[in-house]
BATIVO-439302 format. One record per atom (N, C-alpha, C): residue number from 1; residue in one letter; atom name; y negated, x, z negated. Coordinates in steps of 0.02 Angstrom, whole numbers, plus 32768, in hexadecimal, padded with zeros to 4 digits. Each point is the difference from the previous one (the first is absolute). Layout:
# residues N
<rec><k>NUM</k><r>A</r><a>CA</a><yy>Y</yy><xx>X</xx><zz>Z</zz></rec>
...
This chain:
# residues 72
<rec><k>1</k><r>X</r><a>N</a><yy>7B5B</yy><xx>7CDA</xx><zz>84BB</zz></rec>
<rec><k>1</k><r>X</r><a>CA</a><yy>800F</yy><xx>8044</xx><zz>800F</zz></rec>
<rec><k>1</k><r>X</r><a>C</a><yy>8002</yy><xx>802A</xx><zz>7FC0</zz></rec>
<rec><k>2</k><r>X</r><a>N</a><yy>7FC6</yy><xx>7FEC</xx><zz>7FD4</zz></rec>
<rec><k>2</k><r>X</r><a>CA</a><yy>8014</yy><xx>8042</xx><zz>7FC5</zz></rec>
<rec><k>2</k><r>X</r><a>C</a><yy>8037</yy><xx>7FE3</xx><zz>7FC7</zz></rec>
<rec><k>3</k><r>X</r><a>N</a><yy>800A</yy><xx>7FCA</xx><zz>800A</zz></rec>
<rec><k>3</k><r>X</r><a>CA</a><yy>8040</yy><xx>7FD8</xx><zz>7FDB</zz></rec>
<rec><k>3</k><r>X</r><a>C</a><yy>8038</yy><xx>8030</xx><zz>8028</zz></rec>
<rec><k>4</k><r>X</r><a>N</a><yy>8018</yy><xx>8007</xx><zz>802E</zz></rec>
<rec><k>4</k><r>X</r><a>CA</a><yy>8029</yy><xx>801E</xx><zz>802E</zz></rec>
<rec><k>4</k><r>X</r><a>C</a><yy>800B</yy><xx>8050</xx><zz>7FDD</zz></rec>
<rec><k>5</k><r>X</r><a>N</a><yy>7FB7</yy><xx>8017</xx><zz>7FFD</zz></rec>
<rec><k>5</k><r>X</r><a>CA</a><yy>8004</yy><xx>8051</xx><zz>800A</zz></rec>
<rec><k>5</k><r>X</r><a>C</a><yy>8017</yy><xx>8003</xx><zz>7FA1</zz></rec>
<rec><k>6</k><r>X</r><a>N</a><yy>7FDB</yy><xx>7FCB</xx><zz>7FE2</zz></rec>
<rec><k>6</k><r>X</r><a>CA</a><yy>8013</yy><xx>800B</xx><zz>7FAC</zz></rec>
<rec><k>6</k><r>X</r><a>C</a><yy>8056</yy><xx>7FFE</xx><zz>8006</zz></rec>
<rec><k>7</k><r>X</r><a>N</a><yy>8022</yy><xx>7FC2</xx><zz>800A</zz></rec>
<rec><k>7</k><r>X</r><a>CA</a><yy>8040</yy><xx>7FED</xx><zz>7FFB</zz></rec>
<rec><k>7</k><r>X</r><a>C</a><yy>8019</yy><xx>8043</xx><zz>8014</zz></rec>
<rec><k>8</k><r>X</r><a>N</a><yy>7FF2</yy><xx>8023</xx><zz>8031</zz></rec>
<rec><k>8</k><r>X</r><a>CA</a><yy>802A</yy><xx>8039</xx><zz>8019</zz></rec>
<rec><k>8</k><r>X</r><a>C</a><yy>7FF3</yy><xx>8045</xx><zz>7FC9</zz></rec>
<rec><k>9</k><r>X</r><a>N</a><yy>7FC3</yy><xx>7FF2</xx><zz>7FEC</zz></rec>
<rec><k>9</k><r>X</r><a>CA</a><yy>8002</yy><xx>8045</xx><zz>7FCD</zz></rec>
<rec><k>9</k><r>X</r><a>C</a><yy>8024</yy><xx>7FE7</xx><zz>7FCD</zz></rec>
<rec><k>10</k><r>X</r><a>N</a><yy>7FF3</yy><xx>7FDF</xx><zz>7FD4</zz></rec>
<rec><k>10</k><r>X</r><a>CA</a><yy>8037</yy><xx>7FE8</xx><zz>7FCE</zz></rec>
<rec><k>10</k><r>X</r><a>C</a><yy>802C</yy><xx>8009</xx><zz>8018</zz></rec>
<rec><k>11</k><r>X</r><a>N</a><yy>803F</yy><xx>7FEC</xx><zz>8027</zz></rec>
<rec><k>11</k><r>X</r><a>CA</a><yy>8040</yy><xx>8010</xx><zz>8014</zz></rec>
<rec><k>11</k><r>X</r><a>C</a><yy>8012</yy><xx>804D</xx><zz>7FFA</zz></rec>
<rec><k>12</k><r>X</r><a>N</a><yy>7FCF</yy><xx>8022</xx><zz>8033</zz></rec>
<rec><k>12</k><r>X</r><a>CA</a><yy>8006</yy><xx>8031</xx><zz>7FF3</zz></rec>
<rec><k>12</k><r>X</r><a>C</a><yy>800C</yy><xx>802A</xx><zz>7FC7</zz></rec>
<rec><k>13</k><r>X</r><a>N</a><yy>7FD0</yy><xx>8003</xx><zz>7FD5</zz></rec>
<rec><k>13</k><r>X</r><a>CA</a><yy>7FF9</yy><xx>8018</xx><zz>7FA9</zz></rec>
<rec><k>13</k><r>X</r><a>C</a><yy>8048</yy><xx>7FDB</xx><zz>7FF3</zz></rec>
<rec><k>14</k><r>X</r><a>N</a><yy>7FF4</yy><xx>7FD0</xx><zz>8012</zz></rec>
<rec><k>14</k><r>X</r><a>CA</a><yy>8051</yy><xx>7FD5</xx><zz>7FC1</zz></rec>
<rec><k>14</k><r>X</r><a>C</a><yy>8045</yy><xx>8030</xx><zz>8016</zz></rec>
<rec><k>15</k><r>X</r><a>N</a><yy>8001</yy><xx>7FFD</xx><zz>804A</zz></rec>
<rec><k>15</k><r>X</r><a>CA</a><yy>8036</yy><xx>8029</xx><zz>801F</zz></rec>
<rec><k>15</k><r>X</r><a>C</a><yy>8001</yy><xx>8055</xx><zz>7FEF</zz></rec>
<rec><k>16</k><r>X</r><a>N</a><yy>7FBD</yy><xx>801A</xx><zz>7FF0</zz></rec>
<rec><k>16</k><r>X</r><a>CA</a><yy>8016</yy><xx>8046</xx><zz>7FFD</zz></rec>
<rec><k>16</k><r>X</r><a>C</a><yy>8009</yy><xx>8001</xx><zz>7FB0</zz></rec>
<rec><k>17</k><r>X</r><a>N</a><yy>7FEE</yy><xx>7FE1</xx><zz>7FDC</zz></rec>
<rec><k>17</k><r>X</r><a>CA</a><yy>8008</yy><xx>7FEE</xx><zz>7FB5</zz></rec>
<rec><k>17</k><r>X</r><a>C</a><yy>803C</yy><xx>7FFC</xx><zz>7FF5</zz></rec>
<rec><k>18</k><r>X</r><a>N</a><yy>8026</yy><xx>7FD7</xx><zz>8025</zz></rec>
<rec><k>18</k><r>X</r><a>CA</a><yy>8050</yy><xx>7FFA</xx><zz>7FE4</zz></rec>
<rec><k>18</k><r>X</r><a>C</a><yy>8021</yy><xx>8029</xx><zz>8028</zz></rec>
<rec><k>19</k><r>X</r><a>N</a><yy>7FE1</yy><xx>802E</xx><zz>8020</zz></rec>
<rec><k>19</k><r>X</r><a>CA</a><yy>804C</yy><xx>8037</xx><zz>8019</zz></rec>
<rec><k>19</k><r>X</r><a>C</a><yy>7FE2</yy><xx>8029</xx><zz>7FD1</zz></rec>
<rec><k>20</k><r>X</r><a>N</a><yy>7FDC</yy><xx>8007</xx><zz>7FF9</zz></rec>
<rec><k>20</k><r>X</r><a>CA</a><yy>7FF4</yy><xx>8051</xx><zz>7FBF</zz></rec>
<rec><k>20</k><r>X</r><a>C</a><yy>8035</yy><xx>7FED</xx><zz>7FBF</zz></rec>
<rec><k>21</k><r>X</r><a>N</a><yy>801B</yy><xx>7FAD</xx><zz>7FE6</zz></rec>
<rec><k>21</k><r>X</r><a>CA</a><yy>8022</yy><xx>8006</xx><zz>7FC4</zz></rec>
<rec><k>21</k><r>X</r><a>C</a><yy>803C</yy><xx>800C</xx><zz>8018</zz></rec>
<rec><k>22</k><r>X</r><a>N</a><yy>802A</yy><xx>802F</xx><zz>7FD7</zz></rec>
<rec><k>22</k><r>X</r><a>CA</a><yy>8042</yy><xx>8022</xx><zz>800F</zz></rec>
<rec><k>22</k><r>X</r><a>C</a><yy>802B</yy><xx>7FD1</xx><zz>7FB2</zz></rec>
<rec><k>23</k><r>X</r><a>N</a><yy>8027</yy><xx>7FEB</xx><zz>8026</zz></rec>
<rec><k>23</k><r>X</r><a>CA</a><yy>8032</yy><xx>7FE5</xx><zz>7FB1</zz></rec>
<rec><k>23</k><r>X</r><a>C</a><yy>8044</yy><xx>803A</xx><zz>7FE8</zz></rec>
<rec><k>24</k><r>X</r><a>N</a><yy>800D</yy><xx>8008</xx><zz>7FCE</zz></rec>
<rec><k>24</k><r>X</r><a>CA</a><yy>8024</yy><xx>802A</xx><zz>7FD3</zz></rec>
<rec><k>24</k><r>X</r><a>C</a><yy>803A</yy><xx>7FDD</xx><zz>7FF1</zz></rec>
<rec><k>25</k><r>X</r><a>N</a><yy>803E</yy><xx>8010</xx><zz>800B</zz></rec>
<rec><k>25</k><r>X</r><a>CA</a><yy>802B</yy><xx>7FFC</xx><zz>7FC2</zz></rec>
<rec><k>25</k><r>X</r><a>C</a><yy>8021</yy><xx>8027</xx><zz>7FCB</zz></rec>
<rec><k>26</k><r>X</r><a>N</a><yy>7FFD</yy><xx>7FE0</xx><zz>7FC8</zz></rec>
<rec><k>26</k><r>X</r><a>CA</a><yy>800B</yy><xx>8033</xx><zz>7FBD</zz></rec>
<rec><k>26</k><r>X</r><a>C</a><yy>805F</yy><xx>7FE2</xx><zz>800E</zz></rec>
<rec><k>27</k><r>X</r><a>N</a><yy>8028</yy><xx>802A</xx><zz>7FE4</zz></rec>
<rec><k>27</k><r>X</r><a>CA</a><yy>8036</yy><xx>7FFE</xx><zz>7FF1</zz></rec>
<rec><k>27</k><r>X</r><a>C</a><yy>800A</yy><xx>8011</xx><zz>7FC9</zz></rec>
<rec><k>28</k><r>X</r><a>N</a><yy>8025</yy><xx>7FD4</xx><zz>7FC2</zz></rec>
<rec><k>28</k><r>X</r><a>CA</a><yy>800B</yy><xx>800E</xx><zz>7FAF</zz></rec>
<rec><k>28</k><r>X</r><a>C</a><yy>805B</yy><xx>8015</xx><zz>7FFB</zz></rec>
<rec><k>29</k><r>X</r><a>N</a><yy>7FFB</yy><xx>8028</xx><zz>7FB5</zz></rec>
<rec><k>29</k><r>X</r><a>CA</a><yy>8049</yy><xx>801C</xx><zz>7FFF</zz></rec>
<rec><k>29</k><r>X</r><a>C</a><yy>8026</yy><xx>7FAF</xx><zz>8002</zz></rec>
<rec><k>30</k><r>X</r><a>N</a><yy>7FE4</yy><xx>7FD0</xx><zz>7FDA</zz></rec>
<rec><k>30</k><r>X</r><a>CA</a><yy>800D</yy><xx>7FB4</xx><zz>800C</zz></rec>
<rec><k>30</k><r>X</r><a>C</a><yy>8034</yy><xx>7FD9</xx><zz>8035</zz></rec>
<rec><k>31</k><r>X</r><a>N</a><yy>7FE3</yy><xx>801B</xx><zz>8037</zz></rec>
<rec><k>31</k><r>X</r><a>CA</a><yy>801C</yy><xx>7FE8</xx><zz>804F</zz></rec>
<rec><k>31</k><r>X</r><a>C</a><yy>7FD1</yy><xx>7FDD</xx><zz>802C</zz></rec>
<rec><k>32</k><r>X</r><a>N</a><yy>7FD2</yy><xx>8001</xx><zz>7FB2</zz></rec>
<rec><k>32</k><r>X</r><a>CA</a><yy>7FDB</yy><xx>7FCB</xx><zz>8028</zz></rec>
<rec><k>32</k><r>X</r><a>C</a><yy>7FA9</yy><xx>8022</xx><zz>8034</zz></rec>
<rec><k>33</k><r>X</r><a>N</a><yy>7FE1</yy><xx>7FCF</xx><zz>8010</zz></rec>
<rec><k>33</k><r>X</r><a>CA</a><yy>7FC3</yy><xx>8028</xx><zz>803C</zz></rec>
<rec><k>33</k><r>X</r><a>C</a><yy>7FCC</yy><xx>7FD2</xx><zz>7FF3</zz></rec>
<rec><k>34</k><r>X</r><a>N</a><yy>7FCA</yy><xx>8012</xx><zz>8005</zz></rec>
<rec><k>34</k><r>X</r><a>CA</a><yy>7FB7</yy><xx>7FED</xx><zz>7FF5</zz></rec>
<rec><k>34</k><r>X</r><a>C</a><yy>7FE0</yy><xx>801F</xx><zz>8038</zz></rec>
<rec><k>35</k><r>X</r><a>N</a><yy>7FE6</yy><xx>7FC4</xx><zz>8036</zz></rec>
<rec><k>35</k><r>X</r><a>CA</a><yy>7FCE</yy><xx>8023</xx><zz>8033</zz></rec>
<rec><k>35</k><r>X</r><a>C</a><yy>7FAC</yy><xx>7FDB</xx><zz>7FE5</zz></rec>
<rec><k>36</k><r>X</r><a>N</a><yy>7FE9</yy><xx>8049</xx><zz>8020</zz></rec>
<rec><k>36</k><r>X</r><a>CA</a><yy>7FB3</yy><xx>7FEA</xx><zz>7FE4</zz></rec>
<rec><k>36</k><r>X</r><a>C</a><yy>7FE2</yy><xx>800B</xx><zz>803A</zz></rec>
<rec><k>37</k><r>X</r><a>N</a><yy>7FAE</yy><xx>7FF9</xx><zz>7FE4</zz></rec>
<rec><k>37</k><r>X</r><a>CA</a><yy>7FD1</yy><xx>7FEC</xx><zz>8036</zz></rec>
<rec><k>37</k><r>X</r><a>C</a><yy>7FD5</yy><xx>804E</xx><zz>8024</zz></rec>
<rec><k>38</k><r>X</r><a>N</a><yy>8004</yy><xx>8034</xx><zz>7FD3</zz></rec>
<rec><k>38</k><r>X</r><a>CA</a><yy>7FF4</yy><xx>8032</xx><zz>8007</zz></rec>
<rec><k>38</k><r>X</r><a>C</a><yy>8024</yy><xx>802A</xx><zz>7FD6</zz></rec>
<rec><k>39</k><r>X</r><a>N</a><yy>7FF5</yy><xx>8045</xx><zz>8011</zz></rec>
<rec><k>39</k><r>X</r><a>CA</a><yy>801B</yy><xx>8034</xx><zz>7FE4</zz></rec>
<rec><k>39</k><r>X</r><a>C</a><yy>7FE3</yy><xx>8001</xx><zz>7FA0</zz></rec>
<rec><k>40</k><r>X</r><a>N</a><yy>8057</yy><xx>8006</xx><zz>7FE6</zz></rec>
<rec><k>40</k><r>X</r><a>CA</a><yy>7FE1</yy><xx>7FE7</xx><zz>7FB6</zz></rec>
<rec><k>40</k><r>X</r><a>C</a><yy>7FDB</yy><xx>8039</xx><zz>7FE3</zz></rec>
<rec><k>41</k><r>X</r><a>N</a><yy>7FD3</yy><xx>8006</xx><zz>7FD2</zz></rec>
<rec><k>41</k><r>X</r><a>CA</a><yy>7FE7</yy><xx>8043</xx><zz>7FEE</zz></rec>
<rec><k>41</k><r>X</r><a>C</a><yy>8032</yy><xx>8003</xx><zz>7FB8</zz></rec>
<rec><k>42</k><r>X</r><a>N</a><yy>7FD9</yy><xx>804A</xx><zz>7FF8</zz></rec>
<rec><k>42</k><r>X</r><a>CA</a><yy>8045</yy><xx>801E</xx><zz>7FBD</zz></rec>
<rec><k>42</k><r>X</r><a>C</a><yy>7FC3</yy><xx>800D</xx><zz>7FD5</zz></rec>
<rec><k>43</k><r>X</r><a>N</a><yy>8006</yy><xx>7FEB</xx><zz>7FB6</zz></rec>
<rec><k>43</k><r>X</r><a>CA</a><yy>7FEE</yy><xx>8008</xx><zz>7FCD</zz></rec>
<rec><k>43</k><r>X</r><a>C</a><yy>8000</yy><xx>804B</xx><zz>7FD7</zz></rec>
<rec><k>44</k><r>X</r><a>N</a><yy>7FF0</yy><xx>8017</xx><zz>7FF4</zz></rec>
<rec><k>44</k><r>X</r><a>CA</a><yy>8025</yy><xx>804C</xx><zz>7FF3</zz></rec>
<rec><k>44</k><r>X</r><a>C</a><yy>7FF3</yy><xx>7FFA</xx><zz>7FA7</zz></rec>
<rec><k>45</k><r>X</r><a>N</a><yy>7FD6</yy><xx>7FDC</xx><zz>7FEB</zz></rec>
<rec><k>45</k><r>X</r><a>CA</a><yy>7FFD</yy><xx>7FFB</xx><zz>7FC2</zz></rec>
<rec><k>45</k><r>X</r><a>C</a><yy>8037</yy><xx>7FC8</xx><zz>7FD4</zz></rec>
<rec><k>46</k><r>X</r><a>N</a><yy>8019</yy><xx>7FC5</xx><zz>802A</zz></rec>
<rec><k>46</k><r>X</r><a>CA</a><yy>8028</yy><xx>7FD5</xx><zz>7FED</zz></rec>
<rec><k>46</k><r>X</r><a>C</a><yy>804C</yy><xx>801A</xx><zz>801F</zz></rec>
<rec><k>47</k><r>X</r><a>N</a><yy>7FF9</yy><xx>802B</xx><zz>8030</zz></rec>
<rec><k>47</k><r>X</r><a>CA</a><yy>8042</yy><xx>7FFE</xx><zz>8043</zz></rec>
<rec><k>47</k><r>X</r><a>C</a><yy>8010</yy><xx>7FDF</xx><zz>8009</zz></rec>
<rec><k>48</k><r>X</r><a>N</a><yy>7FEC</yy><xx>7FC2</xx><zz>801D</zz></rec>
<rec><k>48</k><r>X</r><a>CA</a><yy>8003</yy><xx>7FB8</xx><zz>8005</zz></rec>
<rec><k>48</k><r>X</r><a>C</a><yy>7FD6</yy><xx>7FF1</xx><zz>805B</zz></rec>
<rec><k>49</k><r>X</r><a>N</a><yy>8024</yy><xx>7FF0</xx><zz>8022</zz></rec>
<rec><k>49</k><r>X</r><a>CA</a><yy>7FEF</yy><xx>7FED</xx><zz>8050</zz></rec>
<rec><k>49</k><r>X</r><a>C</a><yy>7FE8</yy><xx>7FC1</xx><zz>7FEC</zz></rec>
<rec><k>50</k><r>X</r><a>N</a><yy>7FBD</yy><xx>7FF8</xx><zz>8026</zz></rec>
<rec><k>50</k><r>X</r><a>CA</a><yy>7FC5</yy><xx>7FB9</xx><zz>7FFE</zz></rec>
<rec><k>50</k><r>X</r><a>C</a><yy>8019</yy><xx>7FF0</xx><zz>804D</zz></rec>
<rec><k>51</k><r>X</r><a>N</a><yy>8009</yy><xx>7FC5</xx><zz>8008</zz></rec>
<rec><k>51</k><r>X</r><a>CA</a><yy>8009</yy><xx>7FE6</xx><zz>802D</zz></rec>
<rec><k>51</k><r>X</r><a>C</a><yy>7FE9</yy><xx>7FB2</xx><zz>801B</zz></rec>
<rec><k>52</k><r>X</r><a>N</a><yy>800C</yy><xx>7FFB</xx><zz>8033</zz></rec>
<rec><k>52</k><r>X</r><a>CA</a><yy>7FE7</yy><xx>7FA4</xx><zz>8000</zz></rec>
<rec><k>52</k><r>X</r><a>C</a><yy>8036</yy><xx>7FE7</xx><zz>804D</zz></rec>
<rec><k>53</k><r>X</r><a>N</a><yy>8022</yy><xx>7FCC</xx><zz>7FDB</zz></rec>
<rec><k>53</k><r>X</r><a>CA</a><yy>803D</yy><xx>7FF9</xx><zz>8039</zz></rec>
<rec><k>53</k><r>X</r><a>C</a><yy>7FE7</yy><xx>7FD0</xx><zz>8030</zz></rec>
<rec><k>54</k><r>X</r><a>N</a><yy>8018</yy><xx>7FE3</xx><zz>8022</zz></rec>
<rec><k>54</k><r>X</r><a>CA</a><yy>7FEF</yy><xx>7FE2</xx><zz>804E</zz></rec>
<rec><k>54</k><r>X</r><a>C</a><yy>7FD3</yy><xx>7FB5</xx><zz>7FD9</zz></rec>
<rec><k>55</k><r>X</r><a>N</a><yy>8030</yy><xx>7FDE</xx><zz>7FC5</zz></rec>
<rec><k>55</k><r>X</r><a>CA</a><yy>7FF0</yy><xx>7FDF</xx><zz>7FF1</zz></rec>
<rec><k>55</k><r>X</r><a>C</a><yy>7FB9</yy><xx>7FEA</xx><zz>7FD8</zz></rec>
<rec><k>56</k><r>X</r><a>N</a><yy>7FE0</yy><xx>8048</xx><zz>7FE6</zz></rec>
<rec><k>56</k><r>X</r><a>CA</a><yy>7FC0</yy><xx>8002</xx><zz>8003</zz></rec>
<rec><k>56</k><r>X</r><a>C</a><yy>8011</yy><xx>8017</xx><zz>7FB4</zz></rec>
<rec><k>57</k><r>X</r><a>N</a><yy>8046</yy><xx>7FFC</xx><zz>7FDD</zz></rec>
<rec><k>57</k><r>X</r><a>CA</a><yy>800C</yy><xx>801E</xx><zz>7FCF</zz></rec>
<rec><k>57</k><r>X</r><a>C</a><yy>7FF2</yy><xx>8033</xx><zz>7FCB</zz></rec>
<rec><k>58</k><r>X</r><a>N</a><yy>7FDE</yy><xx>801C</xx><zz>7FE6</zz></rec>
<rec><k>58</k><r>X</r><a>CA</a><yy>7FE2</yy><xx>8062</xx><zz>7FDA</zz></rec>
<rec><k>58</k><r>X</r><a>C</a><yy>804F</yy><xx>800A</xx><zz>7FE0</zz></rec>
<rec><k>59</k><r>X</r><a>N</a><yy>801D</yy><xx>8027</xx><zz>8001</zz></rec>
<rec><k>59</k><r>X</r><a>CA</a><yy>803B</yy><xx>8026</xx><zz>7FE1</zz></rec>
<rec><k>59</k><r>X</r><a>C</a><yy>7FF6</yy><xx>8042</xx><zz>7FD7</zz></rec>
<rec><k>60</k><r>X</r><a>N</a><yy>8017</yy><xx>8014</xx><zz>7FDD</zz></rec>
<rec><k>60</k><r>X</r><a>CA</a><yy>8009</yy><xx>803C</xx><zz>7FFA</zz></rec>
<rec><k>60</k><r>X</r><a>C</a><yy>803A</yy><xx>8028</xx><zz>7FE7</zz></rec>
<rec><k>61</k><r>X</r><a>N</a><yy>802F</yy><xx>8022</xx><zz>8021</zz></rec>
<rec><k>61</k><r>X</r><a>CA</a><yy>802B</yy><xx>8012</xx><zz>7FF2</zz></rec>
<rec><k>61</k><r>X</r><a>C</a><yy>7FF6</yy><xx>8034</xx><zz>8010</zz></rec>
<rec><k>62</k><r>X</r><a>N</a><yy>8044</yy><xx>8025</xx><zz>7FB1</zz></rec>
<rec><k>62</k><r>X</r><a>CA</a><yy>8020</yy><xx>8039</xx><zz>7FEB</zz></rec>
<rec><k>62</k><r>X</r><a>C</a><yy>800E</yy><xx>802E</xx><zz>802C</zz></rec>
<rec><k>63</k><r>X</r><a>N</a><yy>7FEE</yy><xx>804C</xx><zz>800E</zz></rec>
<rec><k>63</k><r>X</r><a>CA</a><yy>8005</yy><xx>8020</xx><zz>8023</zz></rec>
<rec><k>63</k><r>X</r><a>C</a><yy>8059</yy><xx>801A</xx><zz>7FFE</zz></rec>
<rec><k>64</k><r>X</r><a>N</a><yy>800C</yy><xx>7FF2</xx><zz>7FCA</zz></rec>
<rec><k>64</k><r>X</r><a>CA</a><yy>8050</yy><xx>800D</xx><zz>7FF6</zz></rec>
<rec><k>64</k><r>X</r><a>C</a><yy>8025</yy><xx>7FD5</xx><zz>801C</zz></rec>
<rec><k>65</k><r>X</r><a>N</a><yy>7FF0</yy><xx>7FC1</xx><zz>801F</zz></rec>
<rec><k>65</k><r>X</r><a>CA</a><yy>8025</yy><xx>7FC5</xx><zz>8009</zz></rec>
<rec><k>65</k><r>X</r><a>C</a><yy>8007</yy><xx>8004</xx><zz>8044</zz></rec>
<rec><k>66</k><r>X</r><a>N</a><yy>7FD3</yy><xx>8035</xx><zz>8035</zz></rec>
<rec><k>66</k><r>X</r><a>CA</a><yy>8009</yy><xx>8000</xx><zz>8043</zz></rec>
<rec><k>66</k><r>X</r><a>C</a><yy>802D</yy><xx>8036</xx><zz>801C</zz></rec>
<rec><k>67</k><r>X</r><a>N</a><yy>800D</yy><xx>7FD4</xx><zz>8021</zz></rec>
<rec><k>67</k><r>X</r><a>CA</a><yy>802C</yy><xx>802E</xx><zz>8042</zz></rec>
<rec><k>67</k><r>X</r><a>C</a><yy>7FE5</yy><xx>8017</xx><zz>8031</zz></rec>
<rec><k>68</k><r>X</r><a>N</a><yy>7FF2</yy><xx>7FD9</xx><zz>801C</zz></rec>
<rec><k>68</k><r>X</r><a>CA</a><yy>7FC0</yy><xx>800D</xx><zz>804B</zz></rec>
<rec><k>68</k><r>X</r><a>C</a><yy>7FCD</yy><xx>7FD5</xx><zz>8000</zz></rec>
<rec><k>69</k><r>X</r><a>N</a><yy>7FCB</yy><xx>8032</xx><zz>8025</zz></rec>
<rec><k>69</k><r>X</r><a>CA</a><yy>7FC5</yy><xx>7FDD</xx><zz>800F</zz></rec>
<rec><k>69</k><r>X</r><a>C</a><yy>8005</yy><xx>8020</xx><zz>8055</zz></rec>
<rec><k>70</k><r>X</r><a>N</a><yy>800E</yy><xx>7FBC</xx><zz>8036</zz></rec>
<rec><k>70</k><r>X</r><a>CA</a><yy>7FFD</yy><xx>8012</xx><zz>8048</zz></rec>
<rec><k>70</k><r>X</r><a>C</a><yy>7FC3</yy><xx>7FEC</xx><zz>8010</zz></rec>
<rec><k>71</k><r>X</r><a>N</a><yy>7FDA</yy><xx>7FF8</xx><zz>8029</zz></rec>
<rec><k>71</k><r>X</r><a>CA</a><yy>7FF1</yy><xx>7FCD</xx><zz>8047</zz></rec>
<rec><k>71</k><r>X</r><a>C</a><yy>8010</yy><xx>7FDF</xx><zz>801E</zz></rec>
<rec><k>72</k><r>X</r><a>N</a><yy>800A</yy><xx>7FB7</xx><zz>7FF5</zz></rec>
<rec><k>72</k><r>X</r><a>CA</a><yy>800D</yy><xx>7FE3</xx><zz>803F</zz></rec>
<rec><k>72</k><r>X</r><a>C</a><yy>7FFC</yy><xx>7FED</xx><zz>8033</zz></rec>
């Protein structure tokens, strides 16, 4: 029984854990697109977007180099 009630809280946490992450895509003057794992933050001393892509990747790109930053 408390094997039962554990398995179900874990699920739970795991399940409300992964709807809270929202993925991003950046669009570059390039053509090209970088989706990440969260919303990238902005540097204000480098102007440089910190990011980390699906692939578990850290990036950081040029605030001049974007086009869009949506939601996906």
């Amino acid at each position: 029984m408390k094997r039962t009630i554990s398995f179900c809280m874990v699920f739970f946490f795991l399940l409300t854990f992964t709807a809270c992450a929202t993925t991003y895509v950046l669009t570059l003057k390039d053509g090209r697109t970088i989706v990440t794992e969260n919303e990238p933050k902005f540097n204000k001393k480098t102007e440089f977007y910190e990011l980390k892509t699906l692939d578990g990747v850290m990036l950081k790109v040029n605030k001049d180099e974007i086009i869009e930053i949506r939601e996906k």
